[in-house]
N, C-alpha and C positions, 0 to 999 in steps of 0.2 A: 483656336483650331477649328475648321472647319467639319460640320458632321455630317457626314450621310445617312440616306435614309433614301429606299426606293420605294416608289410609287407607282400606281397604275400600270396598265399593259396597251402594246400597242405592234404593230410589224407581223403580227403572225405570219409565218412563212410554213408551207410543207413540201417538202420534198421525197417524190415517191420512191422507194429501192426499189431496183432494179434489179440485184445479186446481195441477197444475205450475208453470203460467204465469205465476200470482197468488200463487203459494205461497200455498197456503191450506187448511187444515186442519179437521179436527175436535177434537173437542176431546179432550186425552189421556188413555187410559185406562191404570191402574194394572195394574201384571203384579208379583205379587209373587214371593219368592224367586230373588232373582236371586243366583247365586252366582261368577258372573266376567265381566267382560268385559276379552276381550283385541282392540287396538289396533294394526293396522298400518300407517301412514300410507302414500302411495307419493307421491315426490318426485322426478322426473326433473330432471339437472342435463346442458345441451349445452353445450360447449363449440367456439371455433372458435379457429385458432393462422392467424396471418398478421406476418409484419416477424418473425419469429424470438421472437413473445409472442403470449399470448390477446389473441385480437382481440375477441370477443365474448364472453359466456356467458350462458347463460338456465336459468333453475327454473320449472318448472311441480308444482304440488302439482294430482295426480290423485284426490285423496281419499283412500281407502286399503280394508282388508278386516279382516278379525277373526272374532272367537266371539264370540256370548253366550248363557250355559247359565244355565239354572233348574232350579231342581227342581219349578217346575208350573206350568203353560201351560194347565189345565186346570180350575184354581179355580171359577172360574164360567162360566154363558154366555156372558155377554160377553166374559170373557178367550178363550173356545175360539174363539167366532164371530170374533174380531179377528184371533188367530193364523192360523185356518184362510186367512180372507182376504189377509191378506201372504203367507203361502205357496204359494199358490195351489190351498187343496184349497177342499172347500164340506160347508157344513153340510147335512145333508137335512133333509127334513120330520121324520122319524120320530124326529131327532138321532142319526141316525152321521152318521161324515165318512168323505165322497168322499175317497178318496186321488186327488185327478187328478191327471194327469199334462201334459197340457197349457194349464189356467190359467193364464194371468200372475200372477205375482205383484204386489202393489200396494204401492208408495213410500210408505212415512211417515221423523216424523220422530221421532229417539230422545230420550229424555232420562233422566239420572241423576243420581246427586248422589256424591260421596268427602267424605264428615268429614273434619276437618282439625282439631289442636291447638289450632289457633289460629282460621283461616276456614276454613269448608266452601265447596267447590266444586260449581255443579250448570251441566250441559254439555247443551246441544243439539246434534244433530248432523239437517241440517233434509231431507238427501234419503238415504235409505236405503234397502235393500231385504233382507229375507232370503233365505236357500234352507232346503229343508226340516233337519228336524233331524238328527241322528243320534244313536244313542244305545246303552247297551250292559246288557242287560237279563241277570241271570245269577240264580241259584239262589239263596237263603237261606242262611246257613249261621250259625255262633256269634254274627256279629256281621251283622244286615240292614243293608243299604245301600238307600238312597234313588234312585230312578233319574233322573239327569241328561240333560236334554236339552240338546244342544249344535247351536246356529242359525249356522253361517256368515253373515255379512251384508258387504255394502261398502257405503260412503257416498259420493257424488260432490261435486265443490262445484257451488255455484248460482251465477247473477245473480240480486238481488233484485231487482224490480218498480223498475223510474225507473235501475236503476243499469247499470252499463258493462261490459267485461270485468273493467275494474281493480279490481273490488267483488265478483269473484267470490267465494263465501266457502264453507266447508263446515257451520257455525254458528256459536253464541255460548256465551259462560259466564260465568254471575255469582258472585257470591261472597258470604258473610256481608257483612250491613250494604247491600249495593246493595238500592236502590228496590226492584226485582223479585224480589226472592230467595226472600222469604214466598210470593207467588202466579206463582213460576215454573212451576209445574205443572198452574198454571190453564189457560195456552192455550199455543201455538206465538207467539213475540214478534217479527215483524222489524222491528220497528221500528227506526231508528237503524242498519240495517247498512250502509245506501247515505247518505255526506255530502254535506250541504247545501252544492255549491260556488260556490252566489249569492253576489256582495260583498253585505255588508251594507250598506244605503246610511248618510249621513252620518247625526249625528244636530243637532238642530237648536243651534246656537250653538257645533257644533264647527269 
């Protein structure tokens, strides 16, 4: 039997929101070189003790925080113009960028993809935000290095549109072979994250 096992990253895609509320998006624009992204989830677990045993206990998944480093943010227009906007600087007329300082940053949503042996993996994560980069610029020497920019971000989860607390979700992920896998990087999909808990009514002659 065949085993999987995912590796590496590659696709990053971000897509800016445009309405919270609706979750709703633009359409994703490609950022290439991407050379890590690292994942911290954050998981609160309360516990309460009563009769000499846990009497309660609750988890809340707060989303979480991480890096994501490229080595170019700055490919094209459009990839500068998009960064600058999540980070909160601004493009000028003349094309410098505004280092602001007090801009908002703006929420999108992330998407990647990990190869797999067997199925590839490609991950939305639907409310994000970055903070500017940081990065470590030094001298030439025998061997030149490429300069890495490394983006702090955290992700929160949502409620989709129609759905409840119980449907809060932080995104989705498909896999080799699902319907959407091919044009997952066409749009932002919420489709299906909130279920249909209508009874189905009879059907006739049952």
């Amino acid at each position: 039997m065949a085993r999987n096992g995912f590796f590496g990253v590659r696709n990053s895609h971000f897509a800016e929101v445009t309405d919270e509320a609706t979750l709703t998006y633009k359409k994703p624009v490609h950022v290439p070189g991407t050379v890590e992204i690292s994942m911290e989830p954050s998981v609160e677990t309360g516990t309460s003790h009563a009769d000499n045993e846990v009497w309660l206990e609750e988890q809340q998944d707060n989303g979480g925080s991480g890096t994501m480093s490229f080595y170019d943010t700055e490919s094209s227009d459009e990839v500068r113009k998009l960064i600058a906007e999540l980070v909160g600087w601004e493009i000028m007329e003349d094309g410098r960028t505004n280092l602001k300082a007090n801009k908002k940053p703006k929420p999108f949503a992330f998407m990647c993809e990990q190869p797999g042996h067997v199925l590839g993996r490609r991950r939305c994560l639907l409310m994000c935000q970055l903070q500017k980069p940081s990065n470590t610029m030094t001298t030439t020497a025998e061997t030149p290095e490429i300069t890495q920019l490394d983006y702090p971000f955290t992700w929160k989860p949502v409620v989709p549109p129609g759905g409840t607390a119980d449907d809060r979700t932080s995104g989705y992920d498909s896999f080799t072979g699902n319907d959407d896998y091919e044009t997952f990087f066409d749009a932002v999909n919420i489709e299906g994250l909130v279920k249909n808990t209508t009874p189905t009514p009879p059907q006739a002659g049952n």
